[in-house]
MIGUBA-853250 format. One line per 10 residues: number of its first residue (from 1); for each residue z, x, y of N, C-alpha, C. Coordinates in steps of 0.001 Angstrom, whole numbers, plus 500000, padded with zeros to 6 digits. Example, Ala and Ser with C-alpha at 12.3 -4.5 7.8 and 13.67 -1.06 7.14 Angstrom:
% residues 2
1) 507800:513190:494310:507800:512300:495500:507800:513200:496700 ~ 507080:512850:497750:507140:513670:498940:507870:512900:500030
//
This chain:
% residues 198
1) 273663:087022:718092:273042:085806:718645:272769:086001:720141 ~ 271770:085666:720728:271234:085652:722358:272526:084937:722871 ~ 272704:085609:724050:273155:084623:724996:272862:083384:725285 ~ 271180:083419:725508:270286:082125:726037:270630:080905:724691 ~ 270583:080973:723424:271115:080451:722409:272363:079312:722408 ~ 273150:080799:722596:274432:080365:722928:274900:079549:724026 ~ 274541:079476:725199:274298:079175:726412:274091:077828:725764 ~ 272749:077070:725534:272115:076377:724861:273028:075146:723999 ~ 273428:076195:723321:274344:075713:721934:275546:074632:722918 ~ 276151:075685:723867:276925:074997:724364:276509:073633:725318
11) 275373:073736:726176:274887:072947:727297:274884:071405:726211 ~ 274181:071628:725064:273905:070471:724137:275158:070213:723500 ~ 276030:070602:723262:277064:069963:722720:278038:069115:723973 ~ 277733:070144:725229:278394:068764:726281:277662:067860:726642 ~ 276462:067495:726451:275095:066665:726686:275491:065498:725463 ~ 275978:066249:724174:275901:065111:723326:278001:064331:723679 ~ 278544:065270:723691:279882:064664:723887:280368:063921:725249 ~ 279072:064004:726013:279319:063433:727158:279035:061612:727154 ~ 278795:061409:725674:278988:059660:725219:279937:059153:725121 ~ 281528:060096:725166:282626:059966:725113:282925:059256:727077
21) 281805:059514:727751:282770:058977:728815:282116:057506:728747 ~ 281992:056560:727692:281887:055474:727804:282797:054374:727227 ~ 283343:055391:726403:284848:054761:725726:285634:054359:727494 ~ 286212:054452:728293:287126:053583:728855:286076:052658:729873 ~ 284777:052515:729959:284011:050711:730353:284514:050272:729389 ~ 284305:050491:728045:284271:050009:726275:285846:049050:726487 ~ 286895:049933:726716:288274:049642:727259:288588:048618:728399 ~ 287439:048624:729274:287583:047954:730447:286991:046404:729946 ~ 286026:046402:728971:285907:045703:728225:286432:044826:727672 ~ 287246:045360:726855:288198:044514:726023:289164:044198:727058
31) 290137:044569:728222:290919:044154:729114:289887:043126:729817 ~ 288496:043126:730004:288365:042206:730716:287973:040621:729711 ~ 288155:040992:728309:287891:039858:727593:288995:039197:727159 ~ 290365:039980:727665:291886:039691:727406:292077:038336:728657 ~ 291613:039614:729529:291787:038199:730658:290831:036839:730616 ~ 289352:037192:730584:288881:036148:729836:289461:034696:728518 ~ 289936:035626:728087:290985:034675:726700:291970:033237:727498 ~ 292734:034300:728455:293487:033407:729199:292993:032406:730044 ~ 292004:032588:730941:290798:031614:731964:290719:030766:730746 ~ 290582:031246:729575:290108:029542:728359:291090:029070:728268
41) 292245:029616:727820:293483:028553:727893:293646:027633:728885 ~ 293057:028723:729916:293821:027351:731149:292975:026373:731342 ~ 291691:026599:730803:290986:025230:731000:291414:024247:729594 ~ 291581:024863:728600:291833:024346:726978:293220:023075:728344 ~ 293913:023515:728528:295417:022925:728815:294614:021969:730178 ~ 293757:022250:731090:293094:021225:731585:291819:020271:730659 ~ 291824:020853:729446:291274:019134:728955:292032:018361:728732 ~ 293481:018960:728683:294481:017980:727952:294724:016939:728841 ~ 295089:017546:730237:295386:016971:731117:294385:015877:731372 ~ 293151:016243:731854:292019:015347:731676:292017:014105:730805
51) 292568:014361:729293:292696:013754:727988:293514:012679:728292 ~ 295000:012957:728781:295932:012373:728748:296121:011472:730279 ~ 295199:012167:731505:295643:011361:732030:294271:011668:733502 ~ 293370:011148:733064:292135:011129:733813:291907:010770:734862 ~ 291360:012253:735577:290892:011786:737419:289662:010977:737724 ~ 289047:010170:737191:288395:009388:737141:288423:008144:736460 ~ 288561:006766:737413:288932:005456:736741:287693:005192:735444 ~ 286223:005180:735880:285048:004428:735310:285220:005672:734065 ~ 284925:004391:733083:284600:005675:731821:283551:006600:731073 ~ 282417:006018:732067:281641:006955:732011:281766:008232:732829
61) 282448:008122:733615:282566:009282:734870:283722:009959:733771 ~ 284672:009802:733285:285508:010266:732558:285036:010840:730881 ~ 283941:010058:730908:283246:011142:729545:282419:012096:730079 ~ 281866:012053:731421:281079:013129:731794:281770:014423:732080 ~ 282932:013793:732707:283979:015026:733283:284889:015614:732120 ~ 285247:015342:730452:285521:015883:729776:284671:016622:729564 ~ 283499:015843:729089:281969:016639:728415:281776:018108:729200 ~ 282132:017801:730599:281783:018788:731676:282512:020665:731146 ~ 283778:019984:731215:284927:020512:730734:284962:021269:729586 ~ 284689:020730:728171:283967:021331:727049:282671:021853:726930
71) 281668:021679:727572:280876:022470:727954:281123:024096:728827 ~ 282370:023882:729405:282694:025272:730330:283529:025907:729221 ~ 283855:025408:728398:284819:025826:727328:283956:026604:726451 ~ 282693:026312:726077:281586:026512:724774:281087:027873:725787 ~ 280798:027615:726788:280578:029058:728000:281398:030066:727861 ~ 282660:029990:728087:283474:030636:727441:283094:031706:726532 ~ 283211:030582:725375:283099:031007:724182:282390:031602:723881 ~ 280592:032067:724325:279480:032370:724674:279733:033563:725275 ~ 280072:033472:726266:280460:035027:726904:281623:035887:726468 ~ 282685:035259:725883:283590:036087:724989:282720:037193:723728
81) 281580:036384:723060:280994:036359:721890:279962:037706:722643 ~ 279311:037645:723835:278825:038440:724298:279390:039709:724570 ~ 280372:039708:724979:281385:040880:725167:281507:041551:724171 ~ 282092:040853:722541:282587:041376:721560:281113:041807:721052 ~ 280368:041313:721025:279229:042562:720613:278624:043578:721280 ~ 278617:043525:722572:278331:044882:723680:279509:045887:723150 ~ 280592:045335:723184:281739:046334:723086:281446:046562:721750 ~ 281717:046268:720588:281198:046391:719025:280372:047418:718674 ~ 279035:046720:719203:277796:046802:718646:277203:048136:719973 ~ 278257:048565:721184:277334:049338:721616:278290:050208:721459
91) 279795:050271:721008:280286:051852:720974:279827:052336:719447 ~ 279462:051454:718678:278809:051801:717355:277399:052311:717560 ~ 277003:051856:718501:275295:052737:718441:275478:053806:719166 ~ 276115:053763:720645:276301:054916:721469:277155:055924:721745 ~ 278351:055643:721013:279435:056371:720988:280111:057488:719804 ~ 280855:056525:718959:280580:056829:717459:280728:055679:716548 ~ 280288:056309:715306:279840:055283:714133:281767:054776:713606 ~ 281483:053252:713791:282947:052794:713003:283238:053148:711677 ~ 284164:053387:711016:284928:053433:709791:285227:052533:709265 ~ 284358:051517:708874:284948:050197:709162:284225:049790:707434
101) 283991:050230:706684:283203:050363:705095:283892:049375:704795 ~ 284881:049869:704163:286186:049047:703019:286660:047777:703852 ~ 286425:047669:705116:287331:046572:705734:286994:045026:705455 ~ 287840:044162:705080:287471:042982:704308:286494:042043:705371 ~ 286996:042145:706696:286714:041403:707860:285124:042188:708851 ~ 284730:043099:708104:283438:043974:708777:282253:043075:709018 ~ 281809:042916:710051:280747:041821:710729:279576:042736:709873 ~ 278874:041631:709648:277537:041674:708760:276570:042486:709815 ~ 276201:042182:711007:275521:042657:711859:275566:043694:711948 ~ 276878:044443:711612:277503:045943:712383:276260:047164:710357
111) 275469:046093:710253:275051:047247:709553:273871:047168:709700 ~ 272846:046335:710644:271440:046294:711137:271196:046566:712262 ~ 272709:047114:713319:272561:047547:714449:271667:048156:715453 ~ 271025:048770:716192:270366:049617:716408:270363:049410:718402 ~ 269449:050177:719389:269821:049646:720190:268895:048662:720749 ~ 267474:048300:719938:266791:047298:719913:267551:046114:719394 ~ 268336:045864:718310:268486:044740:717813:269585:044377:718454 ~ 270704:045399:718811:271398:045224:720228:270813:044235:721242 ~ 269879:044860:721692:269205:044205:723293:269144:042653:722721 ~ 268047:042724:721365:267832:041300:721298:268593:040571:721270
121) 269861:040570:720691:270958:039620:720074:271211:039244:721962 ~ 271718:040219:722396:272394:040210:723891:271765:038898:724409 ~ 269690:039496:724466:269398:038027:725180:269416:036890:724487 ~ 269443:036870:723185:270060:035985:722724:271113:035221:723285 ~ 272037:035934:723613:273531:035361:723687:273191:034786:725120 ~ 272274:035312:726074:271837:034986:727436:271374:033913:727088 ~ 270819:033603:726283:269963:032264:726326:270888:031382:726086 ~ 271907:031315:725121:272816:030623:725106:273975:030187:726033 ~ 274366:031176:726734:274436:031198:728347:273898:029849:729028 ~ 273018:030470:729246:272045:030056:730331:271752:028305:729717
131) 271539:027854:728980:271407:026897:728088:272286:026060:728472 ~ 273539:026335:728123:274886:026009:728833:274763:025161:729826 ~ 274947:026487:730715:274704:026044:732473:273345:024789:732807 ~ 272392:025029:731901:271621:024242:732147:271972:022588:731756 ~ 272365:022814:730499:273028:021315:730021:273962:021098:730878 ~ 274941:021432:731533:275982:021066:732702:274823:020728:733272 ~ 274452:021308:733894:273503:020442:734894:272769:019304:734837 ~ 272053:018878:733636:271714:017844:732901:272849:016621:732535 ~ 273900:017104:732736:274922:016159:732497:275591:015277:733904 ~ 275536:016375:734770:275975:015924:736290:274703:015253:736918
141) 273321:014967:736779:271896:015058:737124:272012:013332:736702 ~ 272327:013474:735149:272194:011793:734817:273244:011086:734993 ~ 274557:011650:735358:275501:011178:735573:275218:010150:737251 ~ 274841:011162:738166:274566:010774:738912:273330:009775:739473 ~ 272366:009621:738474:271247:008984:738491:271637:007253:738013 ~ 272469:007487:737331:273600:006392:736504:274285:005463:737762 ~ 275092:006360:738428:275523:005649:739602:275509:005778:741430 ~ 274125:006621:741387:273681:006073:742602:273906:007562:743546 ~ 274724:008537:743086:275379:009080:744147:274059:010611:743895 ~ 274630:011492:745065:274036:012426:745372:274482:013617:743909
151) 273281:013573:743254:273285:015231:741954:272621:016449:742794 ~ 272685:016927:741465:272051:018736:741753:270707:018290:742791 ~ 270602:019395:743462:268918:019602:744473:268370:020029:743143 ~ 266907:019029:743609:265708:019534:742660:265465:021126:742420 ~ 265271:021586:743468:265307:022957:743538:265870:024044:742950 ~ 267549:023604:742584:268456:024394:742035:267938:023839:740168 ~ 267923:022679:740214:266999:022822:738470:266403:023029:738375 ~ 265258:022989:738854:263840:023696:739032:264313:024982:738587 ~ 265060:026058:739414:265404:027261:739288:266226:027040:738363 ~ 266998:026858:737542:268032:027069:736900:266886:026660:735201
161) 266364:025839:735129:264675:025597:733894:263682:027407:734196 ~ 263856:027333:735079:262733:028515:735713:263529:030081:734849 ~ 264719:030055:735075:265664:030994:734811:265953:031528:733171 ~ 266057:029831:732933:266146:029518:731414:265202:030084:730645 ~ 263907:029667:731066:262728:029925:730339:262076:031285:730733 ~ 262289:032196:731456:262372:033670:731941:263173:034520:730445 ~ 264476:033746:730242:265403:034119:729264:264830:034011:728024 ~ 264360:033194:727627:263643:032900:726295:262644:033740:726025 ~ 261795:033658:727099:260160:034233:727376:260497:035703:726507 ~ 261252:036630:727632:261867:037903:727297:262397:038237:726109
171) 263385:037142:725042:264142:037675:724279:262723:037161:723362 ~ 261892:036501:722905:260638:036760:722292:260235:037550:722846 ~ 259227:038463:723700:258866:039796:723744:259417:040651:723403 ~ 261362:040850:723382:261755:041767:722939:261886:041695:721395 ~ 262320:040614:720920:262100:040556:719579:260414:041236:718941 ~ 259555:040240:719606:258024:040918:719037:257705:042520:719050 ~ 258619:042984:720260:257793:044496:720345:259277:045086:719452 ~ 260399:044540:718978:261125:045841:718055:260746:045161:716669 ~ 260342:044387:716153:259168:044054:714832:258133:044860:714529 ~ 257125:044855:716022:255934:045809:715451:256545:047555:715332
181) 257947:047250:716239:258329:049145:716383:258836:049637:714889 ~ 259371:048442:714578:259842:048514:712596:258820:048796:711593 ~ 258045:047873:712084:256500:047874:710750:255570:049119:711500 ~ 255346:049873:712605:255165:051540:712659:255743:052122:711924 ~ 257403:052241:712261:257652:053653:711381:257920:052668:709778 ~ 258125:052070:709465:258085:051842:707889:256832:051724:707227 ~ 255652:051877:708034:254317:052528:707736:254020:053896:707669 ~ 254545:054794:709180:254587:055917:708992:255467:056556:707937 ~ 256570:055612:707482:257511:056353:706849:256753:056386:705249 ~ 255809:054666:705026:255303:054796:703901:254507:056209:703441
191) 253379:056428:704938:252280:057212:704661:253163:058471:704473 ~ 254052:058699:704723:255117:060633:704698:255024:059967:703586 ~ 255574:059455:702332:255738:059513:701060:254551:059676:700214 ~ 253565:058702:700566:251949:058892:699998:251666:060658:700125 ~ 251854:060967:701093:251409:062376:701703:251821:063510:701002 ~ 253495:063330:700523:254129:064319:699901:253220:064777:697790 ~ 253403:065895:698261:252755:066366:696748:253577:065565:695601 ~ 252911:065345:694265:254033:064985:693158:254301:065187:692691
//
């Protein structure tokens, strides 16, 4: 065998094993969704507080400020949900393939993966995000329109609608262009079969 080959042989096998240095972000990951876990508790244990014994007399100010509260909670929950599929769904596309066949609990998704349907879901999960933040804002906006006092600057909703709809815009383009990238090759893939002798 050539040297140059060999040479070769080797350069590409550290080119391909060099996906291994993404396992400890992957790690940094999950430690940072550990700590995440806990930031929810402590707000979970400030609705209670809220629940049981409310910093606000008027009760509308006291349904806004739970609402507020469970809304940062559903955020949470949103970005936890984001995590567990970056970490999931990208050491399965980029790293290596899970073993995960027989397992009773195997996410349905983890078998349409790819790193298009990746991206999309992600802005997906952005939109839901962002959605969020926007309804908080919508909640403090009429809250305040309700009783007189100073809400959000126009400006910051303006931008924060502006932001929103940037998010949407995108995760339809990305959806549209990995559709037509599907119906290419499952065309090209048709015409290789037409093509082959019988």
């Amino acid at each position: 065998m050539k040297p140059l080959k060999v040479a070769e042989g080797i350069l590409e096998r550290g080119i391909f094993g060099s996906r291994w240095l993404l396992l400890p972000i992957y790690l940094g990951m999950i430690a940072a969704q550990a700590m995440y876990t806990w930031k929810f508790m402590e707000g979970l244990v400030h609705l209670w507080h809220e629940l049981i014994h409310p910093t606000v007399p008027d009760f509308a100010a006291q349904e806004a400020a739970f609402l507020m509260i469970i809304l940062g909670l559903v955020d949470f929950l949103m970005v936890a949900n984001l995590i567990v599929m970056v970490v999931i769904g990208g050491y399965a596309t980029f790293v290596s393939k899970l073993d995960l066949d027989d397992h009773e609990d195997r996410p349905a998704w983890l078998d349409h993966i790819d790193p298009g349907t990746l991206k999309t879901k992600l802005a997906g999960a952005l939109i839901g995000v962002s959605g969020i933040h926007l309804l908080q804002t919508f909640t403090v906006l009429g809250l305040s329109m309700k009783d007189g006092t100073a809400g959000p600057n126009q400006s910051i909703v303006m931008w924060q609608v502006i932001i929103h709809l940037t998010f949407v815009v995108s995760t339809i383009f990305l959806a549209w262009s990995d559709l037509l990238l599907e119906k290419k090759l499952a065309l090209a893939h048709h015409e290789g079969i037409e093509d082959k002798p019988a």
